[in-house]
C-alpha positions in Angstrom: -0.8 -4.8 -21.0 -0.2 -3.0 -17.8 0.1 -4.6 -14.8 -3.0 -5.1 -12.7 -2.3 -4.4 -8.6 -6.0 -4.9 -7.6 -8.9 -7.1 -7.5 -12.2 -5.7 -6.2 -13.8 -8.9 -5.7 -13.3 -9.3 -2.4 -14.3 -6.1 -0.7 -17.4 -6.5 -3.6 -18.2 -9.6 -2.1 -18.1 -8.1 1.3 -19.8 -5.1 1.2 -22.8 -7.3 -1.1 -21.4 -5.6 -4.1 -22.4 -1.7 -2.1 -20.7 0.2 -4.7 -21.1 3.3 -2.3 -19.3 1.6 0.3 -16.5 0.4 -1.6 -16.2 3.9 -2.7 -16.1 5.4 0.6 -13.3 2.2 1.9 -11.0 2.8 -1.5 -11.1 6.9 -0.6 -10.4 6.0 3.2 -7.4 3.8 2.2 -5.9 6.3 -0.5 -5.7 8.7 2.0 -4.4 6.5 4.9 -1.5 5.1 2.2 -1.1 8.9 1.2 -0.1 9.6 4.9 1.7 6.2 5.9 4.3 6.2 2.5 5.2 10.1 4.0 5.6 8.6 7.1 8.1 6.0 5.9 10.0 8.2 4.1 10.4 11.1 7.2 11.1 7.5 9.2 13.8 6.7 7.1 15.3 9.9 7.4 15.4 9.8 11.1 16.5 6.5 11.1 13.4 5.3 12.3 13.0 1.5 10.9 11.1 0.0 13.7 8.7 2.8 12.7 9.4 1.9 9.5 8.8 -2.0 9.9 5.6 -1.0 11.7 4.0 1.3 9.1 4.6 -1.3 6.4 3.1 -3.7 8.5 0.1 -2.2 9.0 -0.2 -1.2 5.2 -0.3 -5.0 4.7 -3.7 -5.3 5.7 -5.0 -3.4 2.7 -2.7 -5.1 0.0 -4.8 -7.8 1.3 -8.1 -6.3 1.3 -7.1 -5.4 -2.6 -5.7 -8.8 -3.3 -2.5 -7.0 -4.5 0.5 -9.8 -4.2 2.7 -7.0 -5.8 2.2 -4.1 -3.2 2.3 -6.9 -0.3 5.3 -8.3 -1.5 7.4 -4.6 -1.7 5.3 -4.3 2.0 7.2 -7.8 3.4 10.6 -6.6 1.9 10.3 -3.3 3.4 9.7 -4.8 6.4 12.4 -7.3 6.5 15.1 -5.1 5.4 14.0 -2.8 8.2 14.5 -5.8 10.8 18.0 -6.2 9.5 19.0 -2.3 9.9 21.0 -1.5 6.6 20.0 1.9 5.6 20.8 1.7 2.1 19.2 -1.6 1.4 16.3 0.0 3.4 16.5 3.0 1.0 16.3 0.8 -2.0 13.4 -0.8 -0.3 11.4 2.3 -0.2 12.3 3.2 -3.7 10.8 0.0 -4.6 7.8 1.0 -2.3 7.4 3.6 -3.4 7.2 3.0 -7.2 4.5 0.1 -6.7 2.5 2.3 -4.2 2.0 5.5 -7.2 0.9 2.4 -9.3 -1.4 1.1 -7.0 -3.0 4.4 -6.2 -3.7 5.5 -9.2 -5.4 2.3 -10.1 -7.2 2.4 -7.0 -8.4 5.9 -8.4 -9.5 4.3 -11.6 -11.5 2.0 -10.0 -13.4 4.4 -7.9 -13.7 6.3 -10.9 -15.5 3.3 -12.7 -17.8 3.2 -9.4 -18.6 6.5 -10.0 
């Protein structure tokens, strides 16, 4: 069985189960993740890891929002290796990152196709 990175309930339960809101929020986020995991990655290149600890910060909020332990978890690590400077276990960090977050999107996609 393939891991599962998302759980709907909560923004259900928020929204009153508005399936057309939902679908608006998960297309909002794709696209916001879409730019922010670019932005880590030109970050990294320049060097940039209090840029970097910031982005992953903020991208935290919807790991929550999806109740996704997994992406939050490869969000904190991200974030902690930034705070201690070592490029290449900052590098392996986004590798990580960036692994969980193509997961995570497309099963965000699946869900909003579902909605659909």
């Amino acid at each position: 069985m393939a891991t599962k990175y998302i759980d709907l309930q909560f923004l259900m339960n928020s929204t009153k189960n508005d399936t057309e809101q939902v679908k608006e929020f998960i297309q909002d986020v794709l696209e916001l993740n879409a730019e922010s995991i670019g932005s880590l990655s030109s970050a990294y290149e320049n060097n940039n890891f209090a840029e970097m600890k910031a982005t992953a910060h903020m991208l935290k909020s919807s790991a929550d929002i999806f109740e996704s332990a997994v992406y939050k978890q490869n969000l904190v690590n991200l974030e902690g290796k930034c705070k201690d400077g070592n490029k290449e276990e900052i590098g392996k960090a986004l590798s990580e990152l960036h692994t969980i977050a193509t997961a995570w999107e497309q099963e965000l996609r699946e869900e909003l196709e579902k909605l659909s």
